[in-house]
Backbone bond lengths (Angstrom), bond angles and torsions (degrees), N, CA, C in turn:
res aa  C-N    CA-C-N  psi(-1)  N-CA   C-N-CA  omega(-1)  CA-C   N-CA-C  phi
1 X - - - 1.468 - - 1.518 111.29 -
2 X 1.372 119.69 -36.42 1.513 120.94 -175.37 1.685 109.45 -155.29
3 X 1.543 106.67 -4.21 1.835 94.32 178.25 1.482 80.24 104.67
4 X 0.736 161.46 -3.02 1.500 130.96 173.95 1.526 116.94 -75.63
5 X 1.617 120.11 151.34 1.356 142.95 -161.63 1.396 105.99 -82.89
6 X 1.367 112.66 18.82 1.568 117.72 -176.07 1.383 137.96 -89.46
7 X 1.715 118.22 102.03 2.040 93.22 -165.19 1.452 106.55 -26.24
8 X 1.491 100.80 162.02 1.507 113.30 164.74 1.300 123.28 -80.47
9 X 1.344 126.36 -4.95 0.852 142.85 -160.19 2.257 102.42 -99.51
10 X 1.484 86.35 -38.83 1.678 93.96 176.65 1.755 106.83 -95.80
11 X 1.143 121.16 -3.27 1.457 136.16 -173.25 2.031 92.63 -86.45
12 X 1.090 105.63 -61.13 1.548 123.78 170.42 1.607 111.11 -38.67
13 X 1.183 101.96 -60.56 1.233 99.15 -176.20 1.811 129.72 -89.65
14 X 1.335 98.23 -6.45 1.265 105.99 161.07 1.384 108.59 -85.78
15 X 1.092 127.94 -45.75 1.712 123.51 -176.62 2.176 95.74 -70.47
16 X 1.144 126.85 -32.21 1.767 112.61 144.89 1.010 107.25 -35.09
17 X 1.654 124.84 -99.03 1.250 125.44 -170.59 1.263 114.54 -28.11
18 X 1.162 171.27 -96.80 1.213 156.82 30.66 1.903 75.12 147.87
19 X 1.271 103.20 -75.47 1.568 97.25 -158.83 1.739 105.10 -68.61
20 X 1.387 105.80 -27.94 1.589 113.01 -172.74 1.777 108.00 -54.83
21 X 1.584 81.10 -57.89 2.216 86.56 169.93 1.249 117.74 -63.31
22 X 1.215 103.95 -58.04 1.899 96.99 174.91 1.522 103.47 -47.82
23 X 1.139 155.45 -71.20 1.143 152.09 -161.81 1.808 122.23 -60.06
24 X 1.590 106.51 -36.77 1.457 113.48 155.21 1.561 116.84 -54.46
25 X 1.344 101.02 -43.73 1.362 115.36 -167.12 1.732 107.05 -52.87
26 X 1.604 110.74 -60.77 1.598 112.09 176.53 1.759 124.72 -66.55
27 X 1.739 92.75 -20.51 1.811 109.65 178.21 1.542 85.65 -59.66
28 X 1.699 131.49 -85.79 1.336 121.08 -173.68 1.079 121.68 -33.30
29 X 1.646 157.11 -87.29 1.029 155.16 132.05 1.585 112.85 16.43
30 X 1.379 133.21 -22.10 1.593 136.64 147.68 1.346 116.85 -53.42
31 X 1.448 91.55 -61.19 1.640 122.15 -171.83 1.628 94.94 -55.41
32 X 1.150 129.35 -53.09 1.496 128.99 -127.46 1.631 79.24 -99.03
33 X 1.779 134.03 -18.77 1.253 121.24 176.22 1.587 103.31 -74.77
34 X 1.440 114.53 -35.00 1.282 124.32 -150.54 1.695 88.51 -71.18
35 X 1.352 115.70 -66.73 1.423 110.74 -178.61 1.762 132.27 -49.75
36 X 1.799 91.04 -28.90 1.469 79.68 159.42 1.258 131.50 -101.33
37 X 1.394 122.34 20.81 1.508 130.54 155.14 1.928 101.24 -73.93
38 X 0.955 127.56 -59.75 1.381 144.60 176.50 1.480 114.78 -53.58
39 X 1.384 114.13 10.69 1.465 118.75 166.41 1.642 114.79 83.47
40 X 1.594 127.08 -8.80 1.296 127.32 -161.67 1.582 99.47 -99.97
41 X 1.214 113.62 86.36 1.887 99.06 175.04 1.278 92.85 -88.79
42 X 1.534 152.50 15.56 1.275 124.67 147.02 1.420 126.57 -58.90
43 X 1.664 101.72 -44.94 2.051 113.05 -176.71 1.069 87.77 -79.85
44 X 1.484 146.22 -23.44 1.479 131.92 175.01 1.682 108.06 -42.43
45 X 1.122 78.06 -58.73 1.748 105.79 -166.91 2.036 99.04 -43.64
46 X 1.236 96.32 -76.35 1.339 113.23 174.19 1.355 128.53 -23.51
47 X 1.671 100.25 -50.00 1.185 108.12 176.53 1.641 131.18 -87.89
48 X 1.439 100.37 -20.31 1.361 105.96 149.09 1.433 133.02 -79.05
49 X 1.282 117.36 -23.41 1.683 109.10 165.91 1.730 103.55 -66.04
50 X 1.130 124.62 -63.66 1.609 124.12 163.89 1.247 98.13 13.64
51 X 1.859 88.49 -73.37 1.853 99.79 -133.20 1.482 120.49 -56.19
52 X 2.182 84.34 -27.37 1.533 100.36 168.74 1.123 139.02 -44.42
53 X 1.579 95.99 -58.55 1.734 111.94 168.57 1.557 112.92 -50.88
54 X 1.142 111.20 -49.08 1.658 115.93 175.84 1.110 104.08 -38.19
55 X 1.567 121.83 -72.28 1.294 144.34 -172.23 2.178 110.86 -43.59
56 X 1.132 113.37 -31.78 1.178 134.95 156.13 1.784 122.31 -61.57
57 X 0.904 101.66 -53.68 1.511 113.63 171.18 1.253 101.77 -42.13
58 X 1.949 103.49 -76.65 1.993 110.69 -174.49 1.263 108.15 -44.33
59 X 0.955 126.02 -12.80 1.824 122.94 -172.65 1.328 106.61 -90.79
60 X 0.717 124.60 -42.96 1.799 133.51 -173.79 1.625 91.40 -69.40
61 X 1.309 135.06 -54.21 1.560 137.13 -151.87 1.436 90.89 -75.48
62 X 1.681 110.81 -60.05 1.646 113.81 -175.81 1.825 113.19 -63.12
63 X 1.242 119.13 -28.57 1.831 97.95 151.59 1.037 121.58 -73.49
64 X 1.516 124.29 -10.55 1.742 93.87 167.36 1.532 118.88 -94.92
65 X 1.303 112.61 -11.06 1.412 133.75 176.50 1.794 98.42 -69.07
66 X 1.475 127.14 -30.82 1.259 144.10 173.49 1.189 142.88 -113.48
67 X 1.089 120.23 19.39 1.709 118.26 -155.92 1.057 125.65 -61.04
68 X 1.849 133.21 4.78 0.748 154.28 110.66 1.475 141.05 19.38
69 X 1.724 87.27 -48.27 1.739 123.11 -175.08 1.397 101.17 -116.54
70 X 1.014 109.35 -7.51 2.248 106.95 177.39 1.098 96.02 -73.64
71 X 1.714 112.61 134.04 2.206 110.78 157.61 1.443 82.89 -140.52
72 X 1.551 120.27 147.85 1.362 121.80 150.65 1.504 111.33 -82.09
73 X 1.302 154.53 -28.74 1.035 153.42 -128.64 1.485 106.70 -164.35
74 X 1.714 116.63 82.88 1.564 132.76 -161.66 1.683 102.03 -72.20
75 X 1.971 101.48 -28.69 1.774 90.15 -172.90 1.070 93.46 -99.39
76 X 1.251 160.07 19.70 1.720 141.78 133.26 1.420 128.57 -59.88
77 X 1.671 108.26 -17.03 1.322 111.73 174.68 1.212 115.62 -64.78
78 X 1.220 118.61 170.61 1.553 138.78 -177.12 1.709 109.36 -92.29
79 X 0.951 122.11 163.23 1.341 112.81 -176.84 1.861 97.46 -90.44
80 X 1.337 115.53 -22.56 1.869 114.54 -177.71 1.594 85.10 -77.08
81 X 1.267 139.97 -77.28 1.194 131.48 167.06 1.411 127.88 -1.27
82 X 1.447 124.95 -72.17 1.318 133.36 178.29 1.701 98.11 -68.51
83 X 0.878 127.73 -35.47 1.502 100.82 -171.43 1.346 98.56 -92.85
84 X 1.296 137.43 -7.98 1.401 128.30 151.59 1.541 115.22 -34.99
85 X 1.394 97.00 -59.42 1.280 107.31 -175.74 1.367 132.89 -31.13
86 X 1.915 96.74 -67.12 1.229 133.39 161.58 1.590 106.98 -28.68
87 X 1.287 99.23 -70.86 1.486 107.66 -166.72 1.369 112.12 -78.99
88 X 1.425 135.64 16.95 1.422 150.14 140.29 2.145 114.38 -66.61
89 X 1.689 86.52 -42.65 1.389 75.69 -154.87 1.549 92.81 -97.37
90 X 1.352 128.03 19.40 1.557 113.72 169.74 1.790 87.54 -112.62
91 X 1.334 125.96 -13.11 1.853 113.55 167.20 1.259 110.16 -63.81
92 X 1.346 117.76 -30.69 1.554 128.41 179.30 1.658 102.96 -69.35
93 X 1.229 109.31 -56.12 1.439 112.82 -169.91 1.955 96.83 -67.13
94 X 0.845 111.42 -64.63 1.521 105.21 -175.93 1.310 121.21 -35.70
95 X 1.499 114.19 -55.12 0.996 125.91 163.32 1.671 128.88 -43.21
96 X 1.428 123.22 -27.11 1.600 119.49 150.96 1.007 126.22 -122.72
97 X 1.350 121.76 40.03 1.437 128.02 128.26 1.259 107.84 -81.68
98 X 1.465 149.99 -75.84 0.977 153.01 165.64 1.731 114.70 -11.53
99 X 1.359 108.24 -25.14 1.123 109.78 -158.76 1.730 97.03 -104.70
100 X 1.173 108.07 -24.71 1.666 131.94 170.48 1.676 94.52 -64.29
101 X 1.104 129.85 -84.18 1.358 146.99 -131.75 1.708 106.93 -80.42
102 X 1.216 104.64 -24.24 1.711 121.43 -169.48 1.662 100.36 -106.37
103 X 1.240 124.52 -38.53 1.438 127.51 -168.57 1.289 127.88 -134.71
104 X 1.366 140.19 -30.19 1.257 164.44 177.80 1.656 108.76 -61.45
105 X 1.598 88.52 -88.38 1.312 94.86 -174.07 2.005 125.42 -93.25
106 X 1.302 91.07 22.23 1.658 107.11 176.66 1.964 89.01 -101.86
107 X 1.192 113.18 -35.06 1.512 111.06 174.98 0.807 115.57 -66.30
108 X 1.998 115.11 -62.84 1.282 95.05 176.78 1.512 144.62 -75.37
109 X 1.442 128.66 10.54 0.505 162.40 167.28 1.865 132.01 -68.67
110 X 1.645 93.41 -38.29 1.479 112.94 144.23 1.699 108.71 -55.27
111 X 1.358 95.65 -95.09 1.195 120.28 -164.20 1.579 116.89 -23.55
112 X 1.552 101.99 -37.18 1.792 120.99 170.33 1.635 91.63 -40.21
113 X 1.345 109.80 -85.60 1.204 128.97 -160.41 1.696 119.93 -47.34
114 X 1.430 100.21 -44.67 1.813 103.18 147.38 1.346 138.61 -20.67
115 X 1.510 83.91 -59.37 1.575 102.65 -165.14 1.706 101.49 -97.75
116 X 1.193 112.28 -18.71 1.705 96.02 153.29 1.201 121.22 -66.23
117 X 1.400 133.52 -49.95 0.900 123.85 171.99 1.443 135.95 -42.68
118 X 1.527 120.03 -47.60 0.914 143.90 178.90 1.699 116.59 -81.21
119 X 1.311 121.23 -1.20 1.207 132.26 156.97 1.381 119.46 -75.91
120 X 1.283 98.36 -32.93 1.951 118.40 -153.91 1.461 94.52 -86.74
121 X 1.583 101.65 -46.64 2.009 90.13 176.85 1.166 120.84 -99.07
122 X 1.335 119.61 16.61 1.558 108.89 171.80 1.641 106.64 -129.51
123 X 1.359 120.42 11.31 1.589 120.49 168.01 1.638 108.42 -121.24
124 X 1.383 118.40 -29.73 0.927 126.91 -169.45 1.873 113.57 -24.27
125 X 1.515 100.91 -78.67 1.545 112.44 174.96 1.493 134.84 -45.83
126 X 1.179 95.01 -34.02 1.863 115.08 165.22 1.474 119.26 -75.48
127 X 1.582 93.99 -50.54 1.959 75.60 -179.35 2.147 81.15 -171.63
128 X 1.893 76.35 101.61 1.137 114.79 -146.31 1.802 86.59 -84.79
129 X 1.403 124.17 -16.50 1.355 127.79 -179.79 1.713 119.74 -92.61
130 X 1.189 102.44 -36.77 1.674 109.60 166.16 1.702 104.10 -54.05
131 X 1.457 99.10 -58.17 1.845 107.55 -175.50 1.519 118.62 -35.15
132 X 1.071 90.91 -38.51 1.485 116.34 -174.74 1.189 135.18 -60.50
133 X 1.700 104.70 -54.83 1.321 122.81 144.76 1.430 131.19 -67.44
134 X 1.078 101.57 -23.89 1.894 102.62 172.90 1.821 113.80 -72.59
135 X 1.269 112.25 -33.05 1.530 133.90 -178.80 1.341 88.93 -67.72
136 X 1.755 125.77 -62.47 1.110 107.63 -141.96 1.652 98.85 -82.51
137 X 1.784 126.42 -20.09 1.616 131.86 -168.80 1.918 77.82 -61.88
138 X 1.662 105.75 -74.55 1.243 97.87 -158.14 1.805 128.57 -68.39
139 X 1.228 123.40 22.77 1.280 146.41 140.17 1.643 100.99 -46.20
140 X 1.298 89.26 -91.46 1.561 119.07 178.27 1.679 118.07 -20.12
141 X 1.368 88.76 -62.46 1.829 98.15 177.39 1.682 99.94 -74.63
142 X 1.257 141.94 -36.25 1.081 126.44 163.52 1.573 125.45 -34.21
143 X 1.844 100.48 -49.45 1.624 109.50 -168.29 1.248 95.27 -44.40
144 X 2.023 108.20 -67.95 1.059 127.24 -144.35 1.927 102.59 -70.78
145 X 1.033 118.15 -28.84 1.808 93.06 174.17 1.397 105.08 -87.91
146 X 1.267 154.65 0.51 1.298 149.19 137.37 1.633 112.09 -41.57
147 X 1.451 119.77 -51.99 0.983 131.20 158.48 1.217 137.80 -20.26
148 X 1.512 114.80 -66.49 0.852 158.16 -171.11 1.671 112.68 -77.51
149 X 1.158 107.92 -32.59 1.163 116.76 176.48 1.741 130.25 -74.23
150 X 1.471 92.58 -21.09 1.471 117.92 171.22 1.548 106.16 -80.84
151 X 1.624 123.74 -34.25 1.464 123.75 -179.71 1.436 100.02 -70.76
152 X 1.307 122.00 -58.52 1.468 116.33 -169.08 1.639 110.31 -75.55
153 X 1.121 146.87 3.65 1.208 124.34 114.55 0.994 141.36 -56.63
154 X 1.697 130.07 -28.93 1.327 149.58 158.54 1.684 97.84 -37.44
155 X 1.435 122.06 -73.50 1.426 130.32 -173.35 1.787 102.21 -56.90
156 X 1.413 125.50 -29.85 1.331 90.57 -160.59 1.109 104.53 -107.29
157 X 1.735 120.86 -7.63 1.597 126.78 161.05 1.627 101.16 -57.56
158 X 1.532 135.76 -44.82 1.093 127.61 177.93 1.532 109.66 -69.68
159 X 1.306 137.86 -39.20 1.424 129.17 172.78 1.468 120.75 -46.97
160 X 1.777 104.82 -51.22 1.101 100.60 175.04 1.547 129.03 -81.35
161 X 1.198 123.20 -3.61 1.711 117.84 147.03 1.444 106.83 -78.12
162 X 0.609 137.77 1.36 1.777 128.48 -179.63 1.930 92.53 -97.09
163 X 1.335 104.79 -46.84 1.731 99.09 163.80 1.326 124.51 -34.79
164 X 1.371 88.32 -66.51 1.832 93.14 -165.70 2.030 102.20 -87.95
165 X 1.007 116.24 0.83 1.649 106.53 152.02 1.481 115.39 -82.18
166 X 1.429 113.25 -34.28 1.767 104.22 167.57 1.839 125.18 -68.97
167 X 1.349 85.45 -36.54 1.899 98.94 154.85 1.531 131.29 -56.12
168 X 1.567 113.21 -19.21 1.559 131.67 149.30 1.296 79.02 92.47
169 X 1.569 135.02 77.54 1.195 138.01 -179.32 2.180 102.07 -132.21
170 X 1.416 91.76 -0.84 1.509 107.87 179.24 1.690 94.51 126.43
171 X 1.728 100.56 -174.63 1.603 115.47 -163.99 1.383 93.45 -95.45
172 X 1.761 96.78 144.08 1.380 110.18 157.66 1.599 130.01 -69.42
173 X 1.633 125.19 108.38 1.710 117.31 177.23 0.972 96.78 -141.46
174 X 1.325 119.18 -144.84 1.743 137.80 -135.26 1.818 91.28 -152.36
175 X 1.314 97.34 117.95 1.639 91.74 159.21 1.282 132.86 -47.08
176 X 1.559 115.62 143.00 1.391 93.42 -177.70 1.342 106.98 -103.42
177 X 1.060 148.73 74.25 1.514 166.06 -144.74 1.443 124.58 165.37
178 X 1.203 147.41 67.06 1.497 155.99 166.48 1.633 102.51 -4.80
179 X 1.545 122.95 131.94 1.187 113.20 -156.05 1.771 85.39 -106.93
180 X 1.220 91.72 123.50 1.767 97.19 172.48 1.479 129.76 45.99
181 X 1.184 105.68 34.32 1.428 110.49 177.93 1.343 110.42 70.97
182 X 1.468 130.33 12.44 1.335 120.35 -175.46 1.941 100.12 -96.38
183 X 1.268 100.64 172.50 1.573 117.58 -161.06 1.929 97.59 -139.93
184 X 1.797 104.01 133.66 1.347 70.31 -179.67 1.680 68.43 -139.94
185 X 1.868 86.18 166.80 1.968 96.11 169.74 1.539 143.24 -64.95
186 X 0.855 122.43 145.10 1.110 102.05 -166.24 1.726 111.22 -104.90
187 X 1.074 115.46 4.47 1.461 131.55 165.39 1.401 113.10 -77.41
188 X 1.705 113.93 -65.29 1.568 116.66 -171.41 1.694 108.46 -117.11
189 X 1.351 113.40 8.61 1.748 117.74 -169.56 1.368 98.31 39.54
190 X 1.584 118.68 64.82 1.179 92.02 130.77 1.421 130.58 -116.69
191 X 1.389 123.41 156.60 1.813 115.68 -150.92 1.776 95.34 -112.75
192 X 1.244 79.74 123.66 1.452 95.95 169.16 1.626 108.47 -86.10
193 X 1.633 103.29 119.59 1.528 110.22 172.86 1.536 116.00 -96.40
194 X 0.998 140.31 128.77 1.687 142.99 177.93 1.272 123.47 -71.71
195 X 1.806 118.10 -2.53 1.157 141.42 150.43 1.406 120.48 -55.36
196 X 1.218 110.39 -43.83 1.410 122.58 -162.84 1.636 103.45 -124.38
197 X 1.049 142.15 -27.36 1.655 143.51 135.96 2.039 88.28 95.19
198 X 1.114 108.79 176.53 1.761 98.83 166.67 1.306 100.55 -106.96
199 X 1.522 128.80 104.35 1.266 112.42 174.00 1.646 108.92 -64.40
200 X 0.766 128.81 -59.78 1.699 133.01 171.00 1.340 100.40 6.43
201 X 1.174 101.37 -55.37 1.846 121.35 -148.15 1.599 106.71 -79.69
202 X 1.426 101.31 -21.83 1.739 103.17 -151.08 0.938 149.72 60.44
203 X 1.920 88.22 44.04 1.422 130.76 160.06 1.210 113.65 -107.79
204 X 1.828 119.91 127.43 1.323 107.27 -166.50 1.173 92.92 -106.90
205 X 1.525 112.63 171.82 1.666 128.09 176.45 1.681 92.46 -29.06
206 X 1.644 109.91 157.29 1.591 113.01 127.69 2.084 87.96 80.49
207 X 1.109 110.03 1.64 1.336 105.86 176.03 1.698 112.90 -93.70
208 X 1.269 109.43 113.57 1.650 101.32 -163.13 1.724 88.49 -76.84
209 X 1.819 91.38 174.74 2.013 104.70 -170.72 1.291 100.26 -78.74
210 X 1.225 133.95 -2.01 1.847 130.46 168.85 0.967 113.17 -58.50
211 X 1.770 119.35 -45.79 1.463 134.32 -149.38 1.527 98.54 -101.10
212 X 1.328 107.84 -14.72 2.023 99.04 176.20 1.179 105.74 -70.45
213 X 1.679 117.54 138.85 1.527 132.90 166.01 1.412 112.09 -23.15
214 X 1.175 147.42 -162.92 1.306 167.18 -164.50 1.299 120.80 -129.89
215 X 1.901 93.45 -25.10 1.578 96.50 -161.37 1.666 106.09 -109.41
216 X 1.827 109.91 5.45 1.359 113.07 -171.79 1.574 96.59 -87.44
217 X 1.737 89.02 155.37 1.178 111.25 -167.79 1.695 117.54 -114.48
218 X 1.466 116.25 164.18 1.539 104.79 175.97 1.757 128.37 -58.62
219 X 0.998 136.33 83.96 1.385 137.04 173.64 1.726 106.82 -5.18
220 X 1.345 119.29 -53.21 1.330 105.08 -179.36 1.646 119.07 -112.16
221 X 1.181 136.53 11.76 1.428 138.40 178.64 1.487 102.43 -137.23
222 X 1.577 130.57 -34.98 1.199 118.95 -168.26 1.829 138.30 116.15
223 X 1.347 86.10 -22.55 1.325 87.94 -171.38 1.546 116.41 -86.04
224 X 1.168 117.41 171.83 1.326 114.10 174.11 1.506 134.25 -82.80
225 X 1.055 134.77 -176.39 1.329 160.01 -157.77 1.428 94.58 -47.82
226 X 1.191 101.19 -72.00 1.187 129.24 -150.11 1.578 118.39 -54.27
227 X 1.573 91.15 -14.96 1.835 117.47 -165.31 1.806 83.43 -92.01
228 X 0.575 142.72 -45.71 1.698 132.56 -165.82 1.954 110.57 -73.78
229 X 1.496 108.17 138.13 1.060 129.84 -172.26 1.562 120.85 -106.43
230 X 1.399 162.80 165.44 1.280 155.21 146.50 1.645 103.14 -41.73
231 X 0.987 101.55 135.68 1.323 104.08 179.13 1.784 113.81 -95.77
232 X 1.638 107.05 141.02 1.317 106.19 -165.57 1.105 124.86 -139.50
233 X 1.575 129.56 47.64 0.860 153.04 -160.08 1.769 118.03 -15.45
234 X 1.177 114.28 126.61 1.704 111.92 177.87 1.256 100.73 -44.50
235 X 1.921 104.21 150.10 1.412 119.14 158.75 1.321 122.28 -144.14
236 X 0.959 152.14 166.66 1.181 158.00 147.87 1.213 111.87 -71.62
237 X 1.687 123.17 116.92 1.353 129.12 173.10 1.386 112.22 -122.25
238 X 1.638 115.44 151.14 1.057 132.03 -174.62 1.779 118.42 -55.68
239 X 1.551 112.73 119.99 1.362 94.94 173.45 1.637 142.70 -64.28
């Protein structure tokens, strides 16, 4: 993963750990919305200090998975130093988005669709209501890593201009021109294209974001309309 002197066997299981906490970490922080919709800001409470500690855990596993990125002492660094740094931890970041957007979620995303299928004709007749719901979850998770797949290119086209502006190749911004009429969220980025419309939603292809209802919502976070912006893709501009 990076050159480190570590069995593979303890390399493995720290990059486990690593995903187990990170992943507890956002499960609490679910919980801790869920409870404070449900009136309890005490388990709110609870479950967000957790998530913290969780969130503490992944840090400890990912410096040893990195040590690379450990400094005790940020004003002794060098300024070639620190932007080493920098430019370590957006190769890291680029590197899984890229790894999301090209392979991950184009798989899983198959596989969704597989296994609807293959739910639908082999439960159907027996218990014709489970089928149903399994088709329609894994529909669903289909949309959403298709989805998804457009954000994590979104993030790693923006990582990698944020690279090459720390590389002194010009400044990191935002086009100033909305790229094709698309609109994206500003909660979870995800970009609504007018090519592809949300059919889900009962939005068809080719329906620009003027003409969507008022009352439609984000396909993958929820929110409304109203939360989405012109979309403006990162650029590199001249200093």
């Amino acid at each position: 993963m990076n050159g480190l002197n570590i069995q593979s066997s303890t390399q493995t299981n720290l990059e486990a750990a690593f995903v187990g906490e990170s992943m507890a970490s956002r499960k609490y922080l679910f919980f801790a919305d869920v409870a404070k919709q449900l009136g309890n800001p005490d388990l709110a409470r609870l479950f967000r200090e957790t998530a913290a500690q969780e969130t503490e855990h992944a840090f400890a596993h990912f410096r040893l998975l990195h040590p690379e990125l450990v400094f005790d002492h940020p004003e002794s660094l060098s300024e070639d130093f620190k932007k080493m740094l920098l430019a370590r931890c957006l190769e890291l970041a680029i590197e899984g988005e890229v790894y999301e957007f090209t392979t991950m979620y184009p798989e899983f995303a198959a596989a969704a669709l597989n296994e609807e299928d293959h739910s639908a004709a082999d439960e159907f007749n027996e218990q014709a209501g489970e089928s149903k719901d399994h088709a329609t979850r894994f529909h669903a998770a289909a949309r959403n890593f298709g989805l998804l797949t457009a954000i994590e290119k979104h993030h790693a086209e923006c990582y990698g201009v944020a690279l090459s502006a720390l590389n002194g190749d010009g400044e990191w911004g935002r086009s100033d021109q909305p790229a094709s009429d698309q609109w994206i969220c500003r909660k979870c980025s995800m970009i609504y294209d007018p090519a592809t419309g949300d059919p889900d939603s009962g939005i068809a292809p080719g329906t620009p974001f003027e003409a969507i209802p008022d009352d439609w919502c984000c396909p993958i976070c929820g929110v409304t309309k109203a939360s989405f912006v012109p979309y403006c893709p990162a650029q590199l501009k001249a200093v």
